[in-house]
N, C-alpha and C positions, 0 to 999 in steps of 0.2 A: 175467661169463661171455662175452658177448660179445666182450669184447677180447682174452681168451686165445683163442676159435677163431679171431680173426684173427692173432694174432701165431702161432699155430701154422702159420696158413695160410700167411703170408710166409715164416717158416722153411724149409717144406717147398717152395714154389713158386721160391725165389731160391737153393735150399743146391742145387739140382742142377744139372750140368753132363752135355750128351747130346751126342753128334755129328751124331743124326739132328735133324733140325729141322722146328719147325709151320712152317706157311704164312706169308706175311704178311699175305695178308688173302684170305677166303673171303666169300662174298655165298650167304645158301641163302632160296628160300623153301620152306615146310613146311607140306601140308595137316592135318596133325597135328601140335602143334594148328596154327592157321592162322595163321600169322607170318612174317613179315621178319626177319632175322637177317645182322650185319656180326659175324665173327671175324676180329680183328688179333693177330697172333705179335710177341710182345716176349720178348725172348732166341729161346734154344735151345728151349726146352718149355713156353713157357707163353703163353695167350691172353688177349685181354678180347672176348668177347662183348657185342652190346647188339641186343635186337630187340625189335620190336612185334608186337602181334598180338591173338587172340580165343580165349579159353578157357573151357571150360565149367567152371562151379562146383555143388556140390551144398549144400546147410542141410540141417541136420534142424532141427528147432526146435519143440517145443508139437507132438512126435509128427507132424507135416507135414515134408514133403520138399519143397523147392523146387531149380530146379535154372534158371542162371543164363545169359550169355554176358553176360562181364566183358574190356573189354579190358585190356589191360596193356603194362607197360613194364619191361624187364627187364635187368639186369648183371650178370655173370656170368665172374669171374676162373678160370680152368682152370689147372691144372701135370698135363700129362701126363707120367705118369712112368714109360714103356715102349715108348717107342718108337726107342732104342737097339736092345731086346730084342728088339722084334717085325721090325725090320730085320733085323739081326743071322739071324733064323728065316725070313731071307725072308716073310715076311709084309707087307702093305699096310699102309703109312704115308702115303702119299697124301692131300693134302688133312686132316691132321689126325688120322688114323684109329687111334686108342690109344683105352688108357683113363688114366682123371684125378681128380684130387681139386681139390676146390677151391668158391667162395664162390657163391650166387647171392643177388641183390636184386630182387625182383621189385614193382613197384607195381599193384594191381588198383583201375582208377577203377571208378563206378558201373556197373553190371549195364545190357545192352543193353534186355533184355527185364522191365525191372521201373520201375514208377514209385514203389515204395515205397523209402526209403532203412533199408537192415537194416545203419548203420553201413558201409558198403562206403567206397572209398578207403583200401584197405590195403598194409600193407606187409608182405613176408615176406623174413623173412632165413633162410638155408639152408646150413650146409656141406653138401658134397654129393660122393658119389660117382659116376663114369660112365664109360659107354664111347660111342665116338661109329665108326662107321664109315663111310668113303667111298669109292664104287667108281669104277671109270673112268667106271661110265656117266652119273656124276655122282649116283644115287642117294643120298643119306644116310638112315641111321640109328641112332639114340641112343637113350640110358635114361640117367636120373640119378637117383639114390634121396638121401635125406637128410631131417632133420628139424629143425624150428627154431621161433622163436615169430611169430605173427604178430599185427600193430598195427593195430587200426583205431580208429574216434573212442570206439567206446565198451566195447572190449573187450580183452583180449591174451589170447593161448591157444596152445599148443603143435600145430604139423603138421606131416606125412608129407609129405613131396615127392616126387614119382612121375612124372617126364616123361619121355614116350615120346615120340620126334620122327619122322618120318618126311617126307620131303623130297626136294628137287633143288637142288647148289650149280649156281648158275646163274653167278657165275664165281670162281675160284682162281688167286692169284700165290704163286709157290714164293719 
C-alpha cells in the first residue's frame, strides 16, 4: 500500500511542468505548532520540507485522556499544482503560496512532559493535502489534511493528519 501512494506521489509530483516557480529555499519559524522549518524547491513545483519542533499530542486510553508535548522531526515532499493558475488570476505566489499534494514523514520521540513510556518514538507516514499561504509581511499560513498509519514499538494504527501552521518566513530566495 505504501508503495503505490508513493509511486502515485512521484508520478504526480515529476509529470508537471509550470512556468510559475517555488522558491529555492524558504526559512519559517511557526508558533503553531512551535517549529523550525527549511523548504527547498526542486524543479518548477515541487518542495522538500524538513523541520523540528514541539507538538501537542492527546491518548485516550482505559477512558483517560492524556495530552502530551512530543517533539518531532519531520519531511515532507510537496508538488504544488496551481500555481501557473493562481498567477495567471493575479493571485499571490510568493514565497510558495498554492496549494499541494504530496508525502509527509513525521518522527515523534518521547513526550516532554511524561516519565511513562506509552510506546512513543513514532513514526507517521501521511499523503496529504494543503494549502500553504504567504504574504509580503512574511506572515504564513497552512493547513494539510491526510491520513495514514502510524508505527510505534508496540502498536500500528490508522491517523488523521490535521496541521494547521501559523507562522513568520524569516527568510525567502526566489
Amino acid at each position: 500500500m505504501l508503495s503505490t501512494m508513493v509511486l502515485c506521489l512521484v508520478t504526480v509530483t515529476f509529470g508537471q511542468t509550470e512556468n510559475a516557480k517555488v522558491e529555492k529555499s524558504l526559512i519559517g519559524v511557526y508558533f503553531i505548532p512551535l517549529k523550525v522549518s527549511y523548504e527547498h524547491g526542486i524543479g518548477n513545483s515541487n518542495t522538500v520540507e524538513l523541520s523540528i519542533g514541539v507538538t501537542g499530542e492527546t491518548r485516550f486510553e482505559n477512558d483517560v485522556v492524556d495530552f502530551y508535548l512530543v517533539p518531532y522531526a519531520a519531511l515532507a515532499v510537496k508538488n504544488f499544482y496551481n500555481l501557473e493558475r493562481r498567477q495567471e488570476k493575479g493571485r499571490n505566489t510568493a514565497m510558495n503560496s498554492g496549494n499541494f499534494w504530496g508525502l509527509s514523514i513525521k518522527y515523534g520521540y518521547k513526550p516532554i512532559n511524561s516519565t511513562i513510556d506509552y510506546g512513543f518514538g513514532s513514526i507517521f507516514i501521511a499523503p496529504m493535502w494543503g494549502i500553504q499561504r504567504n504574504y509580503k509581511s512574511h506572515f504564513s499560513l497552512g493547513l494539510a489534511l491526510g491520513v495514514g498509519p502510524v508505527i510505534t514499538s508496540d502498536r500500528t494504527y490508522i491517523s488523521p493528519k490535521i496541521d494547521l501552521k501559523l507562522g513568520f518566513i524569516l527568510f525567502s530566495k526566489p
